[in-house]
N, C-alpha and C positions, 0 to 999 in steps of 0.2 A: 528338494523342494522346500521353500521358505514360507511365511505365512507371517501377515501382522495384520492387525484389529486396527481398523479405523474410524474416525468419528469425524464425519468433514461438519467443518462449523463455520464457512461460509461459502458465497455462489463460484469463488476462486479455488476453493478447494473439491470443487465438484468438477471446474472445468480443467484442474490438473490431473483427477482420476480419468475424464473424458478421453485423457490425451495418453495414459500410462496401463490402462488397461485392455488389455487386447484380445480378440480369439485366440483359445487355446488356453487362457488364464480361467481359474476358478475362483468364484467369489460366493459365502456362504452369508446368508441375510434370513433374519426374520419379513414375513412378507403376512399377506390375509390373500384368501380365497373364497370364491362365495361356491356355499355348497348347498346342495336341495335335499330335503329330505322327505321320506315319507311319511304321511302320518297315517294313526292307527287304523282310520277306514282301510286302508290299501288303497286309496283312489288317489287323496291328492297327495300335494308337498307341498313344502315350505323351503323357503330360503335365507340362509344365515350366513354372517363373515365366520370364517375363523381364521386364526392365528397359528402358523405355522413355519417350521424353520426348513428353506431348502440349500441345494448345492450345489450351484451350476456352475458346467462347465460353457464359456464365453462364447458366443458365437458374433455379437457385435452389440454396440455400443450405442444410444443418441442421447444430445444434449441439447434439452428445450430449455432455451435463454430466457422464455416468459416465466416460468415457474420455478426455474432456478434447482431442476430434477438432474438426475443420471436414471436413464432406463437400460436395466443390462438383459440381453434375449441369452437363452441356454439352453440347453438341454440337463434335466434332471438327475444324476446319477446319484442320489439317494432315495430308496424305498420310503414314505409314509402314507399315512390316510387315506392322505388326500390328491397325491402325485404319483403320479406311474413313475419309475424307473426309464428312461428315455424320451419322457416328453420334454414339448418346451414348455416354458414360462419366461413370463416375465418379471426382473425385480426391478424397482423404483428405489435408486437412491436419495436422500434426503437428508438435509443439513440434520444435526444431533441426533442424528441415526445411528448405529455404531455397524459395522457387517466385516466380514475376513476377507483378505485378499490371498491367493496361493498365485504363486508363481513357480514356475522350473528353474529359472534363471531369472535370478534381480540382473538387471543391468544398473550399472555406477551412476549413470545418470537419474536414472527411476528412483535409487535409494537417495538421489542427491536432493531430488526434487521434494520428496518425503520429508525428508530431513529438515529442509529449508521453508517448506508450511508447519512442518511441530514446531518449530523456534521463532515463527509468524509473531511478529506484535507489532502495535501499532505505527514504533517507530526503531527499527532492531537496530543495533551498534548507533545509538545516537552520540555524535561528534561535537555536537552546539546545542546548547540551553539557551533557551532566550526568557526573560520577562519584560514585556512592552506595558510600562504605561501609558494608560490613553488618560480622557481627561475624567472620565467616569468609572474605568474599570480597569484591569490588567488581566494580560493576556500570555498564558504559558506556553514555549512551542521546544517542544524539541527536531532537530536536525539533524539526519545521518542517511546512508545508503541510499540519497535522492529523494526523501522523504522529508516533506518538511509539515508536524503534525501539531496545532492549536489543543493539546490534551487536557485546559483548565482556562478558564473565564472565573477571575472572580472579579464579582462589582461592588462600587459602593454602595453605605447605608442610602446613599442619598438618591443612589441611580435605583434601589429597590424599593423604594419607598414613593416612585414619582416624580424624581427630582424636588421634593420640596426640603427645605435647605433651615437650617436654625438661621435665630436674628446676626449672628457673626457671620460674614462674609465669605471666612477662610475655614476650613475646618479645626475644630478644636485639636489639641495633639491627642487627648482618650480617643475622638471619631480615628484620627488616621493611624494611631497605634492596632487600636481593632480594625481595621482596613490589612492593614502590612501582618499583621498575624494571620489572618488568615491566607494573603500570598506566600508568607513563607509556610505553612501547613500544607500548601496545596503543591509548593514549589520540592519539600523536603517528601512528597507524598509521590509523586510523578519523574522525579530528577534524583539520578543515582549520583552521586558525585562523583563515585571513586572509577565509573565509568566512563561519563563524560569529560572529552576533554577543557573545555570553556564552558564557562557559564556568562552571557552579556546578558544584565541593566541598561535598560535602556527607557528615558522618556523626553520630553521637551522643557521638562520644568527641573527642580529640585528634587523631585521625587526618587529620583535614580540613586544619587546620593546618600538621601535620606534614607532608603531601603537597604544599600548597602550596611549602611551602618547599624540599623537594625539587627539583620543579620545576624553580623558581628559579633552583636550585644546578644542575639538571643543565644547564639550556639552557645556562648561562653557561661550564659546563667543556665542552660540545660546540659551543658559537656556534652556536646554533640561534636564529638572529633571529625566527624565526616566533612562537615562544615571547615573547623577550627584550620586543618591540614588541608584546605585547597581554595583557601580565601586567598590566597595569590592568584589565582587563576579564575577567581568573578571578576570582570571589567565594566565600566559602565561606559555607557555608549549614546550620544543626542541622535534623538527619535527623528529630528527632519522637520521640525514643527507639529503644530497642534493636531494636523493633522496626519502625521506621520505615521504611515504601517510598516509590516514586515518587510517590505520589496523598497519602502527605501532606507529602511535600519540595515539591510543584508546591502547594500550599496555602499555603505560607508566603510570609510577607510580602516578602520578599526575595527570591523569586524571582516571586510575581506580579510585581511592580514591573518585574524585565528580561520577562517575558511579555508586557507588559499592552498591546502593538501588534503584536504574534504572533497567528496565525491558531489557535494551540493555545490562547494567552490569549482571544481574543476564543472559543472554543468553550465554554472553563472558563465564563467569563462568561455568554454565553445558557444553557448547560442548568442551570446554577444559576436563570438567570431564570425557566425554564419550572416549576422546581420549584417558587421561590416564589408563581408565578401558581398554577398547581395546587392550590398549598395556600389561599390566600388571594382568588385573585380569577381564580377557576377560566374566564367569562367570556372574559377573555384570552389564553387560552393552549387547545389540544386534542391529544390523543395519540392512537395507532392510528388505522389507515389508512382507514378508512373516515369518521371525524369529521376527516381532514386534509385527505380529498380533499374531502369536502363543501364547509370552509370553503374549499380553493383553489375550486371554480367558483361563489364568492361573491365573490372576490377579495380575502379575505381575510388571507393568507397576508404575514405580513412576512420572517418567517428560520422554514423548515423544519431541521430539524435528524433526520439519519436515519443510521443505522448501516449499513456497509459490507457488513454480511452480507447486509441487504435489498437497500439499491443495487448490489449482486456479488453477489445471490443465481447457486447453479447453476442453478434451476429458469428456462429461459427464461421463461415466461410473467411468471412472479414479476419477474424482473427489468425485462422491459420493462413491468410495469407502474407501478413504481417509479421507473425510467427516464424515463419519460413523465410523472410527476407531479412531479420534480426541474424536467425543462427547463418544465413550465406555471410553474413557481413561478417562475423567473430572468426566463421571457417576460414574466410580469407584473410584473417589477420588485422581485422580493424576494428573497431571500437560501436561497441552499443549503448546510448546513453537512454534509460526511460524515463522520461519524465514526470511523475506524479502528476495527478489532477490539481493537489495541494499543493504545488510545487508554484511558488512567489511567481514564475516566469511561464507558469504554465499559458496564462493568455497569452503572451508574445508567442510561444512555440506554435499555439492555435492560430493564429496569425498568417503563419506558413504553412497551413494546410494540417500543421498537428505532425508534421515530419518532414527531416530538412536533412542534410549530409554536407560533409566536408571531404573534399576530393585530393586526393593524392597528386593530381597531374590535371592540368586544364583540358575543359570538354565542352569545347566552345558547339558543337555538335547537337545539344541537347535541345528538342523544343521546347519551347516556349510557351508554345500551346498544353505541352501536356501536364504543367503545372498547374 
């Protein structure tokens, strides 16, 4: 039998224990009880929480998606106070809580899944850095694992101040010196380098340029090797115009090209796929849940492609039903792509229902209705 301390620190890591703790498993938590007491007439009582630690063994599970809890039911098999030996209780799990998990048998996937929330971050194995200038602020993102995460906003003096502006027109170069120190501050604060592979500059003016070269300049007066060793590898890249975001900076050519072996490029590339099948050779391709599942128990299914709100739905049901048509789809050899909420394309995938599939073989078959 195995045992580890856990501390879930958000509502996903509550609803991964929902899913990995079973009857039959023991889970040890500090809990409260309310106990009555009597007082010294002998007549009445009083009632008070206390605080006490039990150790039950599992008998089942629920996960209230309003409150963002794990409720585990037991039965007791430690003596105290306050708990019989064989009764039940209940414990309440809760974000920054800490309680033990015993298991007989971890299965590989249960440790996998562990494993894979402890090394949880915002944006894990990021592949692209980005910094977007806009015309008031800049904007940090990092890119990896399907995750595309805005981890720093910094703005100018002039966007914090109200927009009011000195009598020169253009920023002085001290305003945009202090402007670009603090993007690279925030940029050397958020962005490993030695990690990421690309880092793209991007804006519609001279700024791109101008910040590179900053850069440059600073790493070399602070000897920041991390910099100095992988200035080959920042690019600058035109924002798309004034108004240019991330969805059309990840469209240009220049940065598909550092993308296009990225798990965020290869996303870009199927849902673009599915749209062109959609339009044109509708056969190949089917949207919403009910023509996805069909074609999966046809085995049709090459790359599923589904938005994070469906696959993290809070509705249990909802979720395990989408849960369970993700792992048919990988058991039969085909591809799951999730789409983040954060993800540049995520409105388009919403679009299609929020889940779309590319098909191995045409299935002219499917209604139309049930999309």
């Amino acid at each position: 039998m195995g045992r580890v301390t856990i501390i879930p620190e958000e509502s996903d890591d509550l609803w991964i224990l929902y899913n990995i703790i079973n009857p039959g498993d023991y889970v040890t938590a500090d809990t409260s009880r309310k106990v009555h007491h009597q007082l010294n007439d002998g007549k009445n009582t009083t009632a008070s929480r206390v605080r006490l630690s039990v150790h039950l063994k599992v008998t089942c599970c629920d996960f209230d998606k309003d409150s963002s809890t794990l409720r585990i039911q037991g039965r007791n098999l430690e003596p105290n106070r306050y708990v019989v030996v064989g009764s039940f209780h209940t414990l309440t799990l809760e974000c920054n809580k800490p309680f033990e998990l015993h298991k007989k048998v971890w299965k590989h996937d249960v440790v996998e899944a562990l494993q894979e929330r402890e090394n949880h971050e915002v944006c894990p194995d990021a592949e692209l850095a980005v910094t977007l200038f806009q015309q008031d602020h800049a904007e940090i993102y990092l890119i990896g694992k399907g995750v595309i995460a805005m981890v720093f906003k910094v703005e100018t003096s002039s966007s914090r101040t109200g927009g009011r502006k000195s009598s020169s027109s253009s920023p002085s170069s001290n305003t945009k010196n202090v402007f670009f120190r603090e993007v690279f501050a925030a940029f050397m604060k958020h962005v490993d380098l030695n990690k990421v592979k690309n880092t793209v500059i991007a804006s519609e003016d001279s700024k791109k340029d101008e910040f590179r070269r900053f850069m440059i300049s600073e790493a070399k007066r602070m000897k920041m090797r991390s910099v100095e060793e992988n200035i080959g590898r920042i690019v600058v890249a035109a924002s798309g115009g004034c108004n240019g975001d991330l969805k059309d900076l990840l469209g240009e050519s220049t940065v598909m090209n550092l993308m296009k072996d990225s798990k965020v490029g290869l996303q870009i590339r199927e849902l673009r796929k599915v749209w062109d099948m959609v339009s044109s050779d509708s056969n190949r391709a089917c949207y919403g849940l009910k023509s996805v599942e069909s074609a999966q128990e046809m085995g049709a299914i090459e790359t599923l492609l589904i938005s994070d709100e469906l696959y993290r739905s809070d509705e249990v049901a909802t979720r395990k039903r989408y849960g369970c048509l993700v792992k048919a789809v990988k058991d039969s050899g085909g591809d799951a792509l999730v789409y983040s909420s954060m993800h540049v394309l995520a409105e388009q995938l919403q679009q299609l229902t929020g889940i779309a599939a590319i098909l191995r073989f045409p299935l002219p078959v499917l209604d139309d209705e049930a999309y």
